[in-house]
C-alpha positions as a printed Julia matrix, in Angstrom:
306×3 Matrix{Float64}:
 128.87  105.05  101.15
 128.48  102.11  102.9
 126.07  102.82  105.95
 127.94  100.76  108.54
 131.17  103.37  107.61
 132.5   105.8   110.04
 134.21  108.37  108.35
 133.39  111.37  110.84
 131.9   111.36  114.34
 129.01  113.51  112.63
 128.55  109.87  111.19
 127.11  108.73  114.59
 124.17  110.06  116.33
 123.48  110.64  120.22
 122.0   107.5   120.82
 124.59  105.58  118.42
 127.61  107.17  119.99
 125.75  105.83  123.2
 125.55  102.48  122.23
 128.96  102.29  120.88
 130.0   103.51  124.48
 128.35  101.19  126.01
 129.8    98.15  124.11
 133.04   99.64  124.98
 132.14   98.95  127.89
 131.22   95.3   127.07
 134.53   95.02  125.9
 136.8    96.1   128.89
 135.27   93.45  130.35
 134.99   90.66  127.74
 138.5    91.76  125.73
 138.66   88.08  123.91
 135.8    86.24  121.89
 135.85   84.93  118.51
 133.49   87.81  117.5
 135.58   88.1   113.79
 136.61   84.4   113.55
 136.63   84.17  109.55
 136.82   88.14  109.25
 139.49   89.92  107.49
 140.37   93.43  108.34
 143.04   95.58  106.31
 145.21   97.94  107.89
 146.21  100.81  105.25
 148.02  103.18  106.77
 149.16  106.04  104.5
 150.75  108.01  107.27
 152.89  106.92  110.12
 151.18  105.98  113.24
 151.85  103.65  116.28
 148.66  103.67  118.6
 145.79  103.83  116.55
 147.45  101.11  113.99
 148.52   98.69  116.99
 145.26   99.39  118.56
 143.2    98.66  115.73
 145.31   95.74  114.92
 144.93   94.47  118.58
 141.52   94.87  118.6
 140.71   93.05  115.67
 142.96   89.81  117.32
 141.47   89.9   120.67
 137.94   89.59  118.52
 139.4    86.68  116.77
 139.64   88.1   112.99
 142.41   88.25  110.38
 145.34   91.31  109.78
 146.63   92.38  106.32
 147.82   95.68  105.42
 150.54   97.81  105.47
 151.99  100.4   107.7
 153.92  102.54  105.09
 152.26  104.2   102.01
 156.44  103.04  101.05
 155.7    99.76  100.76
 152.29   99.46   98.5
 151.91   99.79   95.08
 151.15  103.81   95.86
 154.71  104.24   95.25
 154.85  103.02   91.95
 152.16  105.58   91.22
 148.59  103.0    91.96
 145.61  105.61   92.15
 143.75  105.64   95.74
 140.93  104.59   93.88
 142.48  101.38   92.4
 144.2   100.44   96.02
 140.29  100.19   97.49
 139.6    98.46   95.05
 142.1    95.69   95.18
 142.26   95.45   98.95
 138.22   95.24   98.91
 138.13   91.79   97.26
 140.77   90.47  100.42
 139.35   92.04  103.14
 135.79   92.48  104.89
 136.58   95.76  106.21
 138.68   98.71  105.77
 140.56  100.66  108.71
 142.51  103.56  106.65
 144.79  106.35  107.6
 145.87  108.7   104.83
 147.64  112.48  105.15
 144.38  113.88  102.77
 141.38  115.51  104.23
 138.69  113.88  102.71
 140.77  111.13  101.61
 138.5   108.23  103.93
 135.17  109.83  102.5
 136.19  109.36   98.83
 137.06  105.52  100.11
 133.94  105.27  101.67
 132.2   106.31   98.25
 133.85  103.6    96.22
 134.28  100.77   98.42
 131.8    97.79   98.69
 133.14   97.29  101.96
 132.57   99.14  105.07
 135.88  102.08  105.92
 136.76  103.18  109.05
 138.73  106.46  108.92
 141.81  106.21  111.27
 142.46  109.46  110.23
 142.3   111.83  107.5
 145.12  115.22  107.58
 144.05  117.83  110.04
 140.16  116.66  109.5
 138.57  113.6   111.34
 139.56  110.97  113.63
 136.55  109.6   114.76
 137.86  106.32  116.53
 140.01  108.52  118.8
 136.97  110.52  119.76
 135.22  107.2   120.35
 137.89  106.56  123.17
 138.2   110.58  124.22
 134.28  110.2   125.13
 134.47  106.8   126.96
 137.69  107.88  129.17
 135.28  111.1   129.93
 132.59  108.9   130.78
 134.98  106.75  132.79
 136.33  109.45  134.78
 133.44  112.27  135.38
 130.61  109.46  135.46
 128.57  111.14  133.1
 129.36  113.68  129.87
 126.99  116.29  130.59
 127.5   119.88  132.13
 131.27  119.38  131.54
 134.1   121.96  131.57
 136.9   121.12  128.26
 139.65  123.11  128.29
 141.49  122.46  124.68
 144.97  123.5   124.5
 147.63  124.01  122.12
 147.42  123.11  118.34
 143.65  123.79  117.87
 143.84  124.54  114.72
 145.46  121.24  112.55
 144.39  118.75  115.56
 141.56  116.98  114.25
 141.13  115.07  117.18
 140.41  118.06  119.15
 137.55  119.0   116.05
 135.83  115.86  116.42
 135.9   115.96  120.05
 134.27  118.75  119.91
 131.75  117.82  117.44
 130.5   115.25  119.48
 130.28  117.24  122.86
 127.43  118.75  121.15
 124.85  116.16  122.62
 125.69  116.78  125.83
 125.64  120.64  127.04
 130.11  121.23  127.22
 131.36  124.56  128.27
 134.89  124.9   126.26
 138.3   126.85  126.91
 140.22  127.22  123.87
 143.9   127.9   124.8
 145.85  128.18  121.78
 148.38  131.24  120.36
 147.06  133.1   117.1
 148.98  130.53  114.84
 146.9   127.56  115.96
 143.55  129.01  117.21
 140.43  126.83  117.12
 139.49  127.31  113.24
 136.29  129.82  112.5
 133.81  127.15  111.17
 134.46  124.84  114.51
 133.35  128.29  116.49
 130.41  128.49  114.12
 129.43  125.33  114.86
 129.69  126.13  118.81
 127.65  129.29  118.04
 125.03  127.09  115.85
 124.45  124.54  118.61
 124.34  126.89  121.43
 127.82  126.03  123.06
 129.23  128.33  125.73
 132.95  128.52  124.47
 135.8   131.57  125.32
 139.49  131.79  123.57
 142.55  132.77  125.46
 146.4   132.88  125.14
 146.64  132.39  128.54
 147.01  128.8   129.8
 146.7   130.28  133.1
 146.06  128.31  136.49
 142.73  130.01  136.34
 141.93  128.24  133.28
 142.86  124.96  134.7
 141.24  125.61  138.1
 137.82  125.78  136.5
 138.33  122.65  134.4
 136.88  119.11  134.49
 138.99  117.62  131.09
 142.15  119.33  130.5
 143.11  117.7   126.71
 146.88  118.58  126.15
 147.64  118.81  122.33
 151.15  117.97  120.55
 152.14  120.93  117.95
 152.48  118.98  114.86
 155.32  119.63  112.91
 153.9   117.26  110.11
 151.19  119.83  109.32
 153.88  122.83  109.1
 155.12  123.78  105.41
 157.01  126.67  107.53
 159.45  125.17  109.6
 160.33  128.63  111.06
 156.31  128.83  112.03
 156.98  125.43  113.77
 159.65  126.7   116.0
 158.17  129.84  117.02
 154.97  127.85  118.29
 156.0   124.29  119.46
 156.88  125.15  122.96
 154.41  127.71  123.97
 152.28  125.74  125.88
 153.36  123.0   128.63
 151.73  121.65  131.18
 153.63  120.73  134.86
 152.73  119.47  137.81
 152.45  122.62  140.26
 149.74  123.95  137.61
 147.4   121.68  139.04
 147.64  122.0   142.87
 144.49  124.13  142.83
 142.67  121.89  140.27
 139.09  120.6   140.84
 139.14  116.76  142.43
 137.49  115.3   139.59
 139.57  117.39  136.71
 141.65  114.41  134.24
 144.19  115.42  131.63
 143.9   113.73  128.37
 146.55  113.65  125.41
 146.08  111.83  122.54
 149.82  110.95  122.08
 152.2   111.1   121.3
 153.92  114.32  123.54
 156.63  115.87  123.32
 157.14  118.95  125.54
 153.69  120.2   126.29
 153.39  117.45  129.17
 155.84  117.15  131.46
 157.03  113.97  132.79
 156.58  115.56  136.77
 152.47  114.78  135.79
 153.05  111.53  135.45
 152.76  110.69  138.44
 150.25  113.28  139.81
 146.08  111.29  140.33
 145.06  113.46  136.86
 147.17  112.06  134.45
 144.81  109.62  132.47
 146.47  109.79  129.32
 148.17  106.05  129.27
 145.01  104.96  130.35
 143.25  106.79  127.89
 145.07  104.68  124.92
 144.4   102.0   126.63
 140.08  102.29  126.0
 141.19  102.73  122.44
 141.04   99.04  122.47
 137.75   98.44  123.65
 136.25  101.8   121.57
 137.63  100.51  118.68
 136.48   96.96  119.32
 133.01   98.42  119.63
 133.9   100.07  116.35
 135.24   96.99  114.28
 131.95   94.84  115.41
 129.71   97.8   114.43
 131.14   97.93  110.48
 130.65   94.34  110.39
 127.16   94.26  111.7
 127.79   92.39  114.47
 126.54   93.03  118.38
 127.97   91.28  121.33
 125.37   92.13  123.44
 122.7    90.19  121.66
């Protein structure tokens, strides 16, 4: 694997994922340079997305670099039966970096293994999605002015959301108490408990998404059910709606207390929150731009602040 790769936020130490935030940083302020001027980045997105492509893709302009790619596993030589292996491959000699999406767990670490170029996974199936967590931890920061000592109350689809496992991954460094809120369908899986257990983590699990919950909270992350993980359609329907969020639930909340999302909702968010002083989740997509900035000009080896 290349070492300039980030294929899982376990990828990044404390002092890395530090950095990184701090050049996020760099970047809200200093959005446009011609960081990438001669760089080519590809775009292979094997699964449908909107913000993390567009964001990726934006970043990569701002810095002054290149765009190829696709946005549809429909329209690449996948659907005429090309290998994963042999699509690296090929894109490799274009392209000076890699920024992949693909419906496989473990799909961006096999790339990572092959390519001669650095990969950044966009996101791999219910696994990773370390570039989101990049973003998660700077709107934190943002927000709370700090990431220690921090109440995170997860909610919903614990289970399949990977950007809720990453999350959570990275917390370690930094002493996180955790609610998990989630029905027995989608509960936080056993080895992400183990890991809490392992790193000394104070965690509890409910059903309840009570106002309790919320009241003792400092990051509320919302979570769409995603039907895209379901092979039981029936499973979907029972659990889709049990969990949504509206805007009397927080009139007791802590001043400080934020609700993230990483998009896109559907129910579990009402459109009455909106307009309430914790919704931060448009803003929150919005630091995916400078995170992944931070991100591109890492793989490549190249610092703005020096």
């Amino acid at each position: 694997m290349d070492n300039k790769s980030l294929i899982s936020i376990s990828d990044l130490n404390k002092d890395e994922i530090l950095a990184l935030l701090q050049r996020a940083q760099y970047f809200e302020q200093n959005p446009n340079s011609h960081l990438l001027q001669g760089k080519v980045v590809a775009t292979l997105f094997f699964e449908p997305s909107t913000r993390t492509r567009l964001s990726f893709e934006t970043a990569v302009n701002r810095l002054g670099g290149r765009v190829i790619g696709f946005s549809d596993a429909k329209t690449s030589s996948q659907s005429k039966g090309e290998t994963l292996k042999d699509t690296i491959m090929m894109v490799s000699n274009y392209a000076d970096l890699i920024v992949m999406r693909h419906y496989l767990e473990g799909a961006a670490r096999y790339a990572s293994e092959i390519a001669p170029i650095p990969i950044i996974n966009a996101g791999d199936g219910a696994n990773q999605h370390p570039s989101q967590t990049m973003l998660d931890l700077y709107s934190i920061y943002k927000t709370q002015g700090r990431l220690t000592d921090l109440t995170i109350t997860m909610v919903g689809d614990l289970k399949y959301g990977r950007t809720v496992h990453s999350l959570l991954e990275a917390m370690h460094y930094f002493n996180p108490t955790f609610n998990f809120v989630a029905c027995d369908e989608l509960k936080m899986p056993e080895q992400y408990k183990q890991f809490c257990r392992g790193k000394g983590i104070a965690y509890q699990e409910t059903r309840d998404f009570s106002e309790e919950i919320i009241n003792q909270t400092d990051i509320l992350y919302m979570t769409r059910v995603q039907r895209e993980r379901f092979s039981d359609i029936m499973e979907y329907e029972r659990v889709k709606n049990l969990y949504n969020l509206h805007a009397a639930m927080l009139q007791g909340c802590r001043p400080n207390l934020k609700v993230l999302h990483p998009l896109p909702r559907i129910t579990e968010i009402s459109q009455d929150v909106d307009d309430t002083p914790q919704a931060y989740y448009f803003e929150q997509a919005r630091n995916g731009l400078y995170a992944r900035q931070a991100i591109i000009c890492r793989a490549l080896g190249i610092d703005p602040l020096l």
